[in-house]
N, C-alpha and C positions, 0 to 999 in steps of 0.2 A: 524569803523574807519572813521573819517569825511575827506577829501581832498580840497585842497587849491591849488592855484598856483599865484605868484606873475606875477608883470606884463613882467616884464622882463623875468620869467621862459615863459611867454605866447610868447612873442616876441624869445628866442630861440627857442622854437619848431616848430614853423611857419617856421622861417630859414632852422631849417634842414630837414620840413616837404618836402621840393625842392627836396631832394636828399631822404629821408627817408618816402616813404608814408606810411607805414605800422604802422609811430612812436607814434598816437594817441592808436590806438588798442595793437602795443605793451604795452605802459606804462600799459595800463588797466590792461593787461594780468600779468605786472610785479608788482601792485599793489592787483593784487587777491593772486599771492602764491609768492612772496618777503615780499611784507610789511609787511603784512597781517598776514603771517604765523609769521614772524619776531617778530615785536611787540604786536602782541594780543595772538598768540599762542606762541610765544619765542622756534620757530624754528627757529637754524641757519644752513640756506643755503651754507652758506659761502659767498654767493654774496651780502651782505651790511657791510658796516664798519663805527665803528663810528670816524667821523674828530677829530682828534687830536691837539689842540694847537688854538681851537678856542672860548674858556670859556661855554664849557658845563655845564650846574646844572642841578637840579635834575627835574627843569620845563621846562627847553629848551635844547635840544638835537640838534646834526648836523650829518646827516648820509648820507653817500656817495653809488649807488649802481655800483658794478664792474661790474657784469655778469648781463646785461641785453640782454637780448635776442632779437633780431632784424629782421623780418623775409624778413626786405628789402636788408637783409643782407645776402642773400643765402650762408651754407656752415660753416658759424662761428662760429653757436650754442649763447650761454653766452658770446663768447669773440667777441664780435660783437665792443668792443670799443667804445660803448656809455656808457655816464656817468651820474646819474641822484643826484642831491644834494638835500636835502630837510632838514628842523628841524622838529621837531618831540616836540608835545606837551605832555608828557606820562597824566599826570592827567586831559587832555582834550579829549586822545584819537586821537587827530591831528594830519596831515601831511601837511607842508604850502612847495609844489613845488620850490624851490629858482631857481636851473639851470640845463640846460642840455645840453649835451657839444659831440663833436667827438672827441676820442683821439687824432685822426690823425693832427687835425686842431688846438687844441688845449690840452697841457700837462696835466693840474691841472684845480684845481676850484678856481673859483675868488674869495680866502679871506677875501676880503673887501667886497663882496657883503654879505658874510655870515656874517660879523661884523658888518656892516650894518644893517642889518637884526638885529640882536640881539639888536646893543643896542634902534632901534624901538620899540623895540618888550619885553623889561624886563620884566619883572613879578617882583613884591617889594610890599615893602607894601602902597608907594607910588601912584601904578599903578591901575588906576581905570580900574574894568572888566567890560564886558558886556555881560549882558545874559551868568552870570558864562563863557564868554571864552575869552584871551586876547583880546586886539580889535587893529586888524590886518590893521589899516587903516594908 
């Protein structure tokens, strides 16, 4: 699995890295047995979900993770109330970071960032690839 982060997912994590020092080495940790297991072995955890109501196809995906695990978070386990959003490239094997968020501080995930995001980012027959992979710029 290849990994991505937009710049804005760059600039949230810095934000809550203030409060969350742990949050770089968790992600790692929730991209070796969440994602991981998720999309390349299609183990379900139960702690990723796929977004609802934001024009998923079969080359672009939007997946939400519930139970991330926090260890700045003493005590919570998965329900640590960090939320991680990413798309998901299945026939590139991709994950392009969009956001990461604190329940407490913030409800939901920013819709229009992930619409955004897509219509960037289509895949058509339109859409010139690069080096076989959307070009994410």
């Amino acid at each position: 699995m290849k990994y991505e982060e937009t710049k804005e997912f760059t600039r949230d994590i810095k934000k809550l890295m203030k409060k969350f020092s742990s949050l770089t080495e968790d992600l790692e940790v929730n991209k070796k047995y969440r994602i991981d297991l998720f999309h390349g072995k299609e183990i379900n955890s139960g702690s990723i979900f796929k977004i609802q109501g934001v024009g998923n196809t079969d080359e672009l995906q939007f997946f939400k993770i519930k139970k991330f695990q926090c260890k700045s978070l003493k005590g919570r386990g998965a329900k640590s109330g960090i939320r991680v959003i990413y798309a998901y490239f299945p026939s590139f094997q991709k994950i392009v970071f969009l956001e990461i968020y604190f329940k407490a501080k913030q409800k939901n995930e920013r819709k229009q960032r992930i619409i955004d995001f897509m219509n960037i980012n289509k895949i058509s027959d339109k859409r010139k690839l690069h080096n076989g992979r959307p070009d994410l710029d």
